[in-house]
C-alpha positions as CSV (number, residue, x, y, z in Angstrom):
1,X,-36.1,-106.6,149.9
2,X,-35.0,-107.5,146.2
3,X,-31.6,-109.3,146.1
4,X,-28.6,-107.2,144.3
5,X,-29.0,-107.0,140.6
6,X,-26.5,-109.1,138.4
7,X,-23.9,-106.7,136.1
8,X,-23.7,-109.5,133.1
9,X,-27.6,-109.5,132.5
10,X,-28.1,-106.9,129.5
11,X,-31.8,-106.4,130.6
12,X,-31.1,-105.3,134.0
13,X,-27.6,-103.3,133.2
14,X,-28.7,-99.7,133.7
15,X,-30.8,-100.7,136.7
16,X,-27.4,-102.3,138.2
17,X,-25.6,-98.9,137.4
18,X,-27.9,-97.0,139.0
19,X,-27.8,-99.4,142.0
20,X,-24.0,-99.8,142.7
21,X,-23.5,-95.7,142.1
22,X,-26.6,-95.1,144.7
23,X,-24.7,-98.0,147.0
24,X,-21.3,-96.8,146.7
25,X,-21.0,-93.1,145.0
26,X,-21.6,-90.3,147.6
27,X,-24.5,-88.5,146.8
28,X,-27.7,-85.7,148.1
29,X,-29.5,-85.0,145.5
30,X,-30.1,-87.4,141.7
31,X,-28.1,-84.8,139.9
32,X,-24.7,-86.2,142.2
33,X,-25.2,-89.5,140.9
34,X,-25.4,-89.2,137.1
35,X,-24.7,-85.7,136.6
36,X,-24.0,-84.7,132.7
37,X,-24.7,-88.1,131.7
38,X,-27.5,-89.3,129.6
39,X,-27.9,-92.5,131.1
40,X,-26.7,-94.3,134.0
41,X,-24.0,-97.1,132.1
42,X,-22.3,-93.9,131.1
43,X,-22.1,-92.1,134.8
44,X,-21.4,-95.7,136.1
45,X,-18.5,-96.1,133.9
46,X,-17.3,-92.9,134.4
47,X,-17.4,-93.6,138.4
48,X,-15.6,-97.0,138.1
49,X,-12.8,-95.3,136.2
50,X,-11.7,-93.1,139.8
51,X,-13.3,-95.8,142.0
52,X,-11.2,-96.9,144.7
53,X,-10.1,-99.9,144.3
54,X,-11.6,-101.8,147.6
55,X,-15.2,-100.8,146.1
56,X,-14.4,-102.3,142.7
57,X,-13.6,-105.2,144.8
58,X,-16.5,-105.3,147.0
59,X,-18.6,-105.0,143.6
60,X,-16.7,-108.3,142.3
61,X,-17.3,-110.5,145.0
62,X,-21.1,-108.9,144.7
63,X,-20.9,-110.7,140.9
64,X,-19.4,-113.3,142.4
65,X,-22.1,-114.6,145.1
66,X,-24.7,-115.0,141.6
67,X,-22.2,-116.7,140.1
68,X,-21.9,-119.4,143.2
69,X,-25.3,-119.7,143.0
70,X,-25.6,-120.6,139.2
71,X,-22.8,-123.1,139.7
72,X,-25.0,-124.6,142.3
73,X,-27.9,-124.3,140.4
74,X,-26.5,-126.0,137.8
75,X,-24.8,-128.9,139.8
76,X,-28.5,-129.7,141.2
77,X,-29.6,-129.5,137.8
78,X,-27.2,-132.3,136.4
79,X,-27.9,-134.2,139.5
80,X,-31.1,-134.6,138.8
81,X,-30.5,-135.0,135.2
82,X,-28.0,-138.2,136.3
83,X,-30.7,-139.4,139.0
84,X,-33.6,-139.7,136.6
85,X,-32.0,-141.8,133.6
């Protein structure tokens, strides 16, 4: 399936929202999820503000794994910057 969306891309911001509250909000029916909000950065940051704290954490270390993998995609990147001059 499609890897876990990124919460510092802009473009992809309400699609993470609507991921991480269908992953970690309990929910039946679309109305449990977003509710009175119009859109789903608002119902997301209304969730994080009662959020237990060891799913805020899971959600960081989520972030974290991209991160990783830019710093490794920029470390290849410079390698093979360095190996061709």
């Amino acid at each position: 399936g499609p890897s876990l969306l990124r919460h510092d891309h802009l473009e992809v911001r309400e699609r993470y929202c609507w991921m991480m509250l269908i992953l970690f909000k309990p929910w039946t029916t679309i109305n449990d999820l977003c509710g009175m909000f119009e859109t789903w950065l608002a119902a997301f940051e209304n969730f994080s503000m009662d959020c237990l704290l060891n799913k805020i954490f899971i959600m960081k270390h989520m972030q974290i794994l991209h991160e990783c993998k830019d710093s490794r995609d920029d470390h290849f990147t410079n390698c093979h910057q360095c190996s061709s001059n």
